[in-house]
C-alpha positions in Angstrom: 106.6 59.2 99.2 105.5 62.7 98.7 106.2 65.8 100.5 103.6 68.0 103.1 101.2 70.1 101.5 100.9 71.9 104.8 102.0 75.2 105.3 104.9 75.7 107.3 107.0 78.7 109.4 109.9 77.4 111.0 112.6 79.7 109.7 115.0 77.7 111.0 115.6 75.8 107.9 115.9 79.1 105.9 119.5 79.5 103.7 121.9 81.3 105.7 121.9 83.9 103.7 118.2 84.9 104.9 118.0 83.3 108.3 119.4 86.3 110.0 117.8 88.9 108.1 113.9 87.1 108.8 114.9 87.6 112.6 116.2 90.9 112.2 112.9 92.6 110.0 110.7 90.1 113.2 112.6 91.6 115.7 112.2 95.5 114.6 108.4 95.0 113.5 107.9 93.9 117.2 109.6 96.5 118.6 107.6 99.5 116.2 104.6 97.3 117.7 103.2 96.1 114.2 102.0 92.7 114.2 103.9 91.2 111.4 104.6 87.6 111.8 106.2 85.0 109.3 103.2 82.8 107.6 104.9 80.8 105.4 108.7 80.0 105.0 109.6 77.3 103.0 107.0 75.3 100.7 106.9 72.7 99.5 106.3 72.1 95.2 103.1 69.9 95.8 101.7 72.6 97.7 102.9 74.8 95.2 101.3 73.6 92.9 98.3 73.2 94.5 98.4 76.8 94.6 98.9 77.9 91.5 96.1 75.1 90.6 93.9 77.2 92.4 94.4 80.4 90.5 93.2 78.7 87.8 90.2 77.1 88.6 88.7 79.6 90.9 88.5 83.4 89.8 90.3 86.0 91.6 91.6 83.4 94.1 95.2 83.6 92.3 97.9 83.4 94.7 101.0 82.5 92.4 101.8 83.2 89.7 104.0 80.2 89.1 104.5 76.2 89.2 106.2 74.0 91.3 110.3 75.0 91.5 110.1 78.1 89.9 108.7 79.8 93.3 111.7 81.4 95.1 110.2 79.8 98.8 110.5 76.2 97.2 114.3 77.1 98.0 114.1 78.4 101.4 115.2 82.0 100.1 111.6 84.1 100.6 109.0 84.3 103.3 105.6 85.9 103.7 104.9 88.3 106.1 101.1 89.0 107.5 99.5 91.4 109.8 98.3 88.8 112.6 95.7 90.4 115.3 93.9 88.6 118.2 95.3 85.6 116.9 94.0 85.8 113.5 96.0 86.2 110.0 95.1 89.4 108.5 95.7 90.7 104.7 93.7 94.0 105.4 95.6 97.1 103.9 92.7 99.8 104.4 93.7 102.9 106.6 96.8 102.7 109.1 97.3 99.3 107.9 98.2 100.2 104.8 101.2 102.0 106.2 102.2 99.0 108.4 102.7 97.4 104.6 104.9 100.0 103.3 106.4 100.2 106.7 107.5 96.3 106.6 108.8 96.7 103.2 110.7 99.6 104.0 112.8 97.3 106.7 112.8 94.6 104.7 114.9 96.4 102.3 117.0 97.8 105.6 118.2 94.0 106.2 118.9 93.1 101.8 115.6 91.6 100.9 112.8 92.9 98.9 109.6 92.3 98.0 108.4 91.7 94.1 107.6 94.3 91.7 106.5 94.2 87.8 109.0 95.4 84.7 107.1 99.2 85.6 108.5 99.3 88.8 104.8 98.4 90.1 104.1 96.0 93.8 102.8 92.9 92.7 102.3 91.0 96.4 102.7 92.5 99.4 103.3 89.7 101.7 106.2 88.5 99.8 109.7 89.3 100.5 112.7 87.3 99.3 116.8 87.9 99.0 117.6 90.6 96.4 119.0 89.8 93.2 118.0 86.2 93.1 116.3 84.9 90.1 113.8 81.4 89.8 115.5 80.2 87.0 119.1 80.6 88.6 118.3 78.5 91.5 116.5 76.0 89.2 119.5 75.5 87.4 121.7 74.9 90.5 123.2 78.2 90.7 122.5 78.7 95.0 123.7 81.4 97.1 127.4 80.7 98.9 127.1 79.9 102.2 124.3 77.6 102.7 124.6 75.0 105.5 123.8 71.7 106.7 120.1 72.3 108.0 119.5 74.7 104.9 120.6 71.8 102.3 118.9 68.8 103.8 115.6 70.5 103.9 115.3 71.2 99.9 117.6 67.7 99.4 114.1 66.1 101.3 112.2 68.3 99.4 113.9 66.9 96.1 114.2 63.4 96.6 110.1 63.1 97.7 109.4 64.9 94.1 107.8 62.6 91.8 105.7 65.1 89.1 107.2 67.8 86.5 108.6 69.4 85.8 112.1 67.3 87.1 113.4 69.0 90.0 116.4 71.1 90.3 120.4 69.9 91.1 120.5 68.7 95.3 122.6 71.0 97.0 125.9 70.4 98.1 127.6 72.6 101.3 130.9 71.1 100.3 131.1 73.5 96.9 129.5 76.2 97.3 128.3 78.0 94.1 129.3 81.1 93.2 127.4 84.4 95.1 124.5 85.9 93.4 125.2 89.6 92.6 123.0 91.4 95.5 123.4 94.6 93.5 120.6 93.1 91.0 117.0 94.6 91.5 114.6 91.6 92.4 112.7 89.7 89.8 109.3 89.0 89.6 108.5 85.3 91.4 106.0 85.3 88.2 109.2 86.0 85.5 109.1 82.4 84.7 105.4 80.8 84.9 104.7 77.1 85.0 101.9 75.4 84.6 101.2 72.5 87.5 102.2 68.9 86.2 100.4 66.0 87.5 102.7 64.3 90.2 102.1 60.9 88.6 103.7 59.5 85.4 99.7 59.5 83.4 101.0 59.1 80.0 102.8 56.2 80.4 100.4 54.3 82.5 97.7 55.6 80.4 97.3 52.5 77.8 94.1 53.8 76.0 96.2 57.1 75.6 99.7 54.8 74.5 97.0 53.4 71.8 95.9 56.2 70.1 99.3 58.1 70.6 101.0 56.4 68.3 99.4 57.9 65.5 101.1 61.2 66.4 104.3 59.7 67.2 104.4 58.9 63.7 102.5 62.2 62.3 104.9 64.5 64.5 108.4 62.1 64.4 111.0 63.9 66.2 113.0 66.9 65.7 112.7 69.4 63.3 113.4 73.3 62.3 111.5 74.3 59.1 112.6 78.0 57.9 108.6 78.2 56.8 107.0 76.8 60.3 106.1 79.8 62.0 106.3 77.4 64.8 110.3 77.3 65.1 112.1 74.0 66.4 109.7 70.8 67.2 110.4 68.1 68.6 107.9 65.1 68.6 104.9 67.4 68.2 106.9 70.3 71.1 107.3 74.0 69.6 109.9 75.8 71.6 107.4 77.8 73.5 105.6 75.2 74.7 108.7 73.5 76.0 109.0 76.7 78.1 105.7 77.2 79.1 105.9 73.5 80.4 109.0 74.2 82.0 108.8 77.6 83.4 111.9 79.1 81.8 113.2 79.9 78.2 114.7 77.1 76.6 116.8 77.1 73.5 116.7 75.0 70.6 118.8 72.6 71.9 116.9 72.0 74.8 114.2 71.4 72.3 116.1 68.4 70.6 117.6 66.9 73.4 113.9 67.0 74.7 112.7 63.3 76.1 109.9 61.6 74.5 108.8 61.1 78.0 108.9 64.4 78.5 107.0 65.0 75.1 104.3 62.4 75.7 103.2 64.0 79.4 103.1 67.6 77.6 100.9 65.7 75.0 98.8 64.0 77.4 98.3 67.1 80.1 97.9 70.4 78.0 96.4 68.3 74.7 94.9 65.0 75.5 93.5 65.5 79.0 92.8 69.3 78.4 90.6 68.4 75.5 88.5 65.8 77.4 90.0 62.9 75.4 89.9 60.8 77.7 86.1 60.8 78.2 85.4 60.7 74.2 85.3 57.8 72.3 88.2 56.2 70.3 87.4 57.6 67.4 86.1 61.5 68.6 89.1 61.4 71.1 91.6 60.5 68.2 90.5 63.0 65.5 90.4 65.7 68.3 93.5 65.1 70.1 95.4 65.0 66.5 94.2 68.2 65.8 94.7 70.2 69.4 98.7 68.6 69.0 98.1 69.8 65.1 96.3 73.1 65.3 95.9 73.8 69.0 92.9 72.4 72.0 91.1 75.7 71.0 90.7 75.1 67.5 90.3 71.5 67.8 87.1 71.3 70.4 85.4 74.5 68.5 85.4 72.2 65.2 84.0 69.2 67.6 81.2 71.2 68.6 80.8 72.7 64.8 81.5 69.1 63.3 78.5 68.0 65.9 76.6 71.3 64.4 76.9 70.8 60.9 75.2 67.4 61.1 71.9 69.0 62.0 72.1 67.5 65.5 70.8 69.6 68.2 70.7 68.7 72.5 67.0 70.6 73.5 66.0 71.7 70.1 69.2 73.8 69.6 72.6 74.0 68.6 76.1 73.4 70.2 78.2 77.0 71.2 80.9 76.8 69.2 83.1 78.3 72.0 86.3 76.1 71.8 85.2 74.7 75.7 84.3 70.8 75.7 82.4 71.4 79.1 79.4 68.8 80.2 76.9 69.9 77.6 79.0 69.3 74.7 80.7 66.1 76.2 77.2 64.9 76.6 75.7 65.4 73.7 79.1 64.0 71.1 78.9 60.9 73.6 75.6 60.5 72.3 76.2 60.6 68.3 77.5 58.1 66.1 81.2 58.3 66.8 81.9 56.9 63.0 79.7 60.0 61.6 80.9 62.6 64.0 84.4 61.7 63.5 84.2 61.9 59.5 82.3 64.9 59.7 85.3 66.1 61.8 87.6 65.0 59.5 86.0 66.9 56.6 86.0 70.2 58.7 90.1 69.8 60.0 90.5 68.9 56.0 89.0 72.4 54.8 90.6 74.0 57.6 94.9 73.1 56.3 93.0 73.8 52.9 92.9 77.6 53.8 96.1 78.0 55.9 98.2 80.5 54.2 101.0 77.7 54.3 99.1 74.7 52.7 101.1 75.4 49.2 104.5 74.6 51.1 103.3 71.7 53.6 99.6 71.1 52.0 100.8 67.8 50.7 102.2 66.4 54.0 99.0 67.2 55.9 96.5 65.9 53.2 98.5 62.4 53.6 98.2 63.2 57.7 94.6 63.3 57.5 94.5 60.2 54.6 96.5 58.4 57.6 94.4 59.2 60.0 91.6 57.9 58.1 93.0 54.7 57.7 94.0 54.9 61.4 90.3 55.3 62.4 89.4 52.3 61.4 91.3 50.6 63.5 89.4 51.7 66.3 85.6 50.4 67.1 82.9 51.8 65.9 80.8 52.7 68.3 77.4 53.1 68.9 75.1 56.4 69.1 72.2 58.5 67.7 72.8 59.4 63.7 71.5 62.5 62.1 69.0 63.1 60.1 69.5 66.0 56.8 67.3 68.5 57.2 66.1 70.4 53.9 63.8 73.7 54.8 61.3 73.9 51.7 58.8 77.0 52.9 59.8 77.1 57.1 58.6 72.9 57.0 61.5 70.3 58.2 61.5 67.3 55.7 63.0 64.4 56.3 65.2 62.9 53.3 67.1 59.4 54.0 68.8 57.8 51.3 66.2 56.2 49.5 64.9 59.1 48.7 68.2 60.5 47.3 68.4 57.6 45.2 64.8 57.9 44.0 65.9 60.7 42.3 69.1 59.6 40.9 66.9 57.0 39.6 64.1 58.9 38.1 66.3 61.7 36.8 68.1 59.1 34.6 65.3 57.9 33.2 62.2 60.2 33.2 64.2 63.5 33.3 63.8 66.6 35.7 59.8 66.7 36.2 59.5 62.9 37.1 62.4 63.0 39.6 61.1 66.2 40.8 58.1 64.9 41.9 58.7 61.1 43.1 61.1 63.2 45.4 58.2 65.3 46.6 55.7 62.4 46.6 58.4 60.1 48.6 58.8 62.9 51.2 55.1 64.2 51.7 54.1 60.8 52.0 56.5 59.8 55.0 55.1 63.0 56.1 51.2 62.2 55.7 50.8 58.3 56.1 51.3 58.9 60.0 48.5 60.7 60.7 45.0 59.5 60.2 42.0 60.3 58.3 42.4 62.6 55.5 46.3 61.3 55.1 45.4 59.7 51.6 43.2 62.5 50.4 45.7 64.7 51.5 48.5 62.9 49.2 46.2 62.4 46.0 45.6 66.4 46.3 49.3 67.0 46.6 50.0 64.9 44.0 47.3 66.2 41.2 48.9 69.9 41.8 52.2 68.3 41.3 51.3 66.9 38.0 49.8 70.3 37.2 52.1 72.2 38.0 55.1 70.4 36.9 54.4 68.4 34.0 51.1 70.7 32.6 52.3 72.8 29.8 53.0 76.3 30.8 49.9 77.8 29.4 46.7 77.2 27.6 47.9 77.4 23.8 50.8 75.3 24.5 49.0 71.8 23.5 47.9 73.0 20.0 51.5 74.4 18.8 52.5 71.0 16.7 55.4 68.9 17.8 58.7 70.5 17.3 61.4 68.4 14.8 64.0 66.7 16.7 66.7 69.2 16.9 70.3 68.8 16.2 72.5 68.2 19.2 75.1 71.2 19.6 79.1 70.8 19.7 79.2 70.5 23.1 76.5 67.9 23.3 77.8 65.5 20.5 81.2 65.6 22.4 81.0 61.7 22.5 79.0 61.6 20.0 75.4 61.2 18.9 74.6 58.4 20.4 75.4 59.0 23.9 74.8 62.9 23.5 70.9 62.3 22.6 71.0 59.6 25.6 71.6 62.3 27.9 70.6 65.2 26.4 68.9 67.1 28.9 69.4 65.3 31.7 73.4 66.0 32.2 72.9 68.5 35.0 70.5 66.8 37.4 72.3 63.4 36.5 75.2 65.3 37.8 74.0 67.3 40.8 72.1 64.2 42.1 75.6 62.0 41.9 77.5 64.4 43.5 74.7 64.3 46.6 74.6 60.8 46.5 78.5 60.3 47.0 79.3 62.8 49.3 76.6 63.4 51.4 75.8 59.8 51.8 78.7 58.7 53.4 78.7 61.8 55.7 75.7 61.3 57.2 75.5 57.6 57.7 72.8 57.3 55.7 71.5 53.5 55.0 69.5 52.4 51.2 67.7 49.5 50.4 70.0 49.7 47.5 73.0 46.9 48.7 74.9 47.8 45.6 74.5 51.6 46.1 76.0 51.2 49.8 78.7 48.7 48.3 79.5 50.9 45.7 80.4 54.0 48.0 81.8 52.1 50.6 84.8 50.3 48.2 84.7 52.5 45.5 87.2 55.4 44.6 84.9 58.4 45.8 87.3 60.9 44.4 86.9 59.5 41.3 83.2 59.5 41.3 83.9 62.7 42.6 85.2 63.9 39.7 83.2 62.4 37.1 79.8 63.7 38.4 81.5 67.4 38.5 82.5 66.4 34.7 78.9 65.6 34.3 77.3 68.9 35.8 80.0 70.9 33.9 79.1 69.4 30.8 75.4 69.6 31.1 75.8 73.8 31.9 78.1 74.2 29.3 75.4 72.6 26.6 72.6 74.7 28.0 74.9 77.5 27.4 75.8 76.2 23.7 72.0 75.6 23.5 71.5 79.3 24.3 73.8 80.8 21.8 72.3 78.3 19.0 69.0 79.6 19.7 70.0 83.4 19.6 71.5 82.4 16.4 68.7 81.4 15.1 66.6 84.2 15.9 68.8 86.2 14.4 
């Protein structure tokens, strides 16, 4: 059972320590004939929070600044006072009304309340007035105002025991033991000194199983408390900083309160301000995984800007443009990563939160321990289905025309470049490509392709220039240092063809993957999908550095010889 999330204005139930004082500031606003009347006494922390909800998801309709129990009237101690004329509630301060305001507050302050002002000394809500000296986070913590009575202390016991959201309420009153009297001396805090952000009133995370699922990846990535010297992030505790235990809360919390945190608590922080906030739970497994590890890893700003860049950087578009990468997963975006290949858009993601720890300032003292996160994480995905959706297609701009290269075509010139050197996988790459292009349309499409293909040879395997065929055929020349490195068997194998052998590997085994790209080639696909890719990797960036460095041997030798 729930409490009202009606307004109410029986000051009846008002502490003691107020009661009084409402009747007295009604009783001489009536007799200066301004129509002051109390609109709202006590409230209740649903409709507290409904409130401060609406702040936040309509502009400039902010009426709190706070959550539910960190609102002075969720403790019968304030009241709001409006102009009411003809029978109709009026906030109007223009002209003479204005001075009805000040008027109001000046009594007010006659009969020891106040309203609320800013650290500059500055009014921050006029309507507002509350008992001096009392402070949110006091009352939170128990600390009430002597002399509170029976009707006073079952009201906000009722209001208690019907709470069932965060954050957990405050101690029930007792009237038997009364707590020590709150120094009226002290100038009145702001309601907003403490602000909270509104908790869902049911227990989501843990009745969330899809959320339970992928959560305990980051139970394990995050574990449980913590206090690095080097995180700039202070005392954690299962994936909570300190200030986000107290933005949660409402209050400043130490680092105690940090480690005696729940994980209950934890996991509806999680879920609320990470999971839910970052449309998770309208993703798919895999998307909503690698993005809700990163908003707990990096924060839900970062970690929806790199799903719209991951999303980007494939060359997908929604209407023949891009994603704004503006950190918001709002309907267009949701849309169109419901749409792609979760698998694709999920490694693509992976690779961008990868380069991203890769330029943090900090990677040299924790780099290790998030490079085995996102290795985890990998493994973790693949757990999870796969999923179904549109896959992207490379684009490669050769003079302002799109051209369309699948894998077959990369591995065309793998191919070609092992065996027939640069100029022959030059231009079955060119042939392969303009001939997807031209077989679709009708009529001149072959005429087009033979034409296309007799500049090609020209141009690429003609000699450069009209004397070039009657120069006789050069010796077979000795293979450099760098060349015979293995010796001369293999370094005339590959002479000349190191750097493109190189280059095209390197395409091949990390592009391939990336874009979900398919072969004909079984053993290709195979190959990538169970091999060691780092250590492909690393062999075809051996390859390339080898081939530059014997074009640059080459170019020394032949200077020498000029010489």
């Amino acid at each position: 059972m729930g409490n009202s999330r009606k307004r109410e204005n029986d000051i009846s139930n008002l502490h003691p320590a107020i009661r009084e004082n409402v009747r007295a500031i009604q009783a001489q606003l009536q007799k200066e004939d301004i129509p002051f009347e109390v609109f709202e006494a006590f409230r209740t922390p649903e409709r507290q929070a409904d409130l401060y909800a609406q702040g936040r998801t309509k502009p400039g309709a902010k009426v709190t600044w706070v959550g539910p129990w960190h609102s002075i009237h969720q403790y019968g101690l304030a009241v709001d006072f409006v102009l009411k004329e003809n029978g109709e509630w009026s906030w109007d301060t223009k002209g003479h009304k204005g001075a009805w305001w000040d008027r109001m507050h000046v009594i007010a302050k006659e009969n020891g309340m106040t309203p609320i002002y800013n650290s500059n000394g500055k009014l921050i809500e006029k309507p507002h007035i509350q008992l001096q000296g009392i402070k949110s986070r006091d009352l939170y913590a128990g600390v009430y105002p002597d002399g509170g009575d029976e009707a006073w202390a079952d009201r906000l016991n009722e209001l208690i025991d019907n709470w069932n959201g965060l954050p957990a309420p405050p101690p029930r009153p007792s009237i038997n033991l009364g707590a020590p009297a709150i120094d009226t001396e002290l100038m009145a805090s702001m309601e907003a000194e403490s602000p909270a952000p509104v908790h869902s009133s049911m227990n989501s995370a843990e009745r969330d199983l899809r959320f339970q699922k992928l959560h305990e990846f980051i139970k394990d990535a995050e574990g449980g408390f913590v206090n690095n010297q080097h995180d700039k992030g202070g005392a954690t505790n299962f994936g909570i900083t300190k200030t986000t235990l107290a933005e949660w809360r409402g209050t400043n919390v130490t680092e105690e309160d940090v480690a005696t945190m729940s994980q209950k608590e934890a996991e509806e922080i999680l879920y609320t301000n990470y999971y839910i906030k970052c449309k998770c739970d309208k993703l798919h497994d895999r998307v909503a995984m690698v993005v809700y590890n990163m908003a707990v890893h990096s924060g839900p700003k970062v970690a929806q800007r790199t799903a719209q860049r991951a999303f980007n950087e494939l060359g997908m578009k929604v209407d023949g443009t891009t994603l704004e990468e503006d950190g918001i997963i709002g309907r267009i975006t949701l849309s169109a990563i419901n749409q792609t290949d979760p698998s694709v858009l999920s490694e693509k993601y992976l690779e961008l939160y990868e380069q991203r720890l890769r330029g943090l300032e900090d990677f040299v003292i924790f780099g290790a321990g998030w490079i085995n996160r996102v290795n985890k994480l990998r493994v973790f995905l693949n757990t999870l289905p796969e999923g179904e959706g549109k896959r992207p297609i490379k684009i490669m701009k050769v003079k302002e025309r799109d051209l369309d290269i699948d894998a077959d075509d990369v591995l065309r010139v793998a191919l070609m470049a092992m065996t027939g050197g640069k100029s022959a996988a030059v231009k079955a790459l060119a042939l392969g490509i303009l001939n997807k292009k031209l077989e679709k349309k009708a009529d001149d499409g072959n005429e087009k392709l033979n034409l296309l293909s007799a500049i090609l040879d020209e141009k690429i395997d003609a000699p450069s220039d009209e004397n070039a065929t009657a120069q006789p055929v050069a010796p077979v020349e000795e293979l450099t240092p760098v060349n015979n490195a293995l010796g001369p068997m293999i370094g005339k194998l590959l002479d000349g063809k190191k750097s493109i052998i190189g280059i095209v590997g390197l395409v091949i085994t990390a592009v391939l993957p990336q874009l979900g790209l398919s072969s004909s080639q079984p053993q290709l696909e195979q190959l990538l999908a169970d091999g060691d890719k780092t250590t492909m990797l690393t062999l075809f960036s051996l390859l390339t550095s080898w081939g530059f460095l014997g074009k640059i041997d080459k170019k020394f030798a032949d200077l020498k010889q000029s010489t």
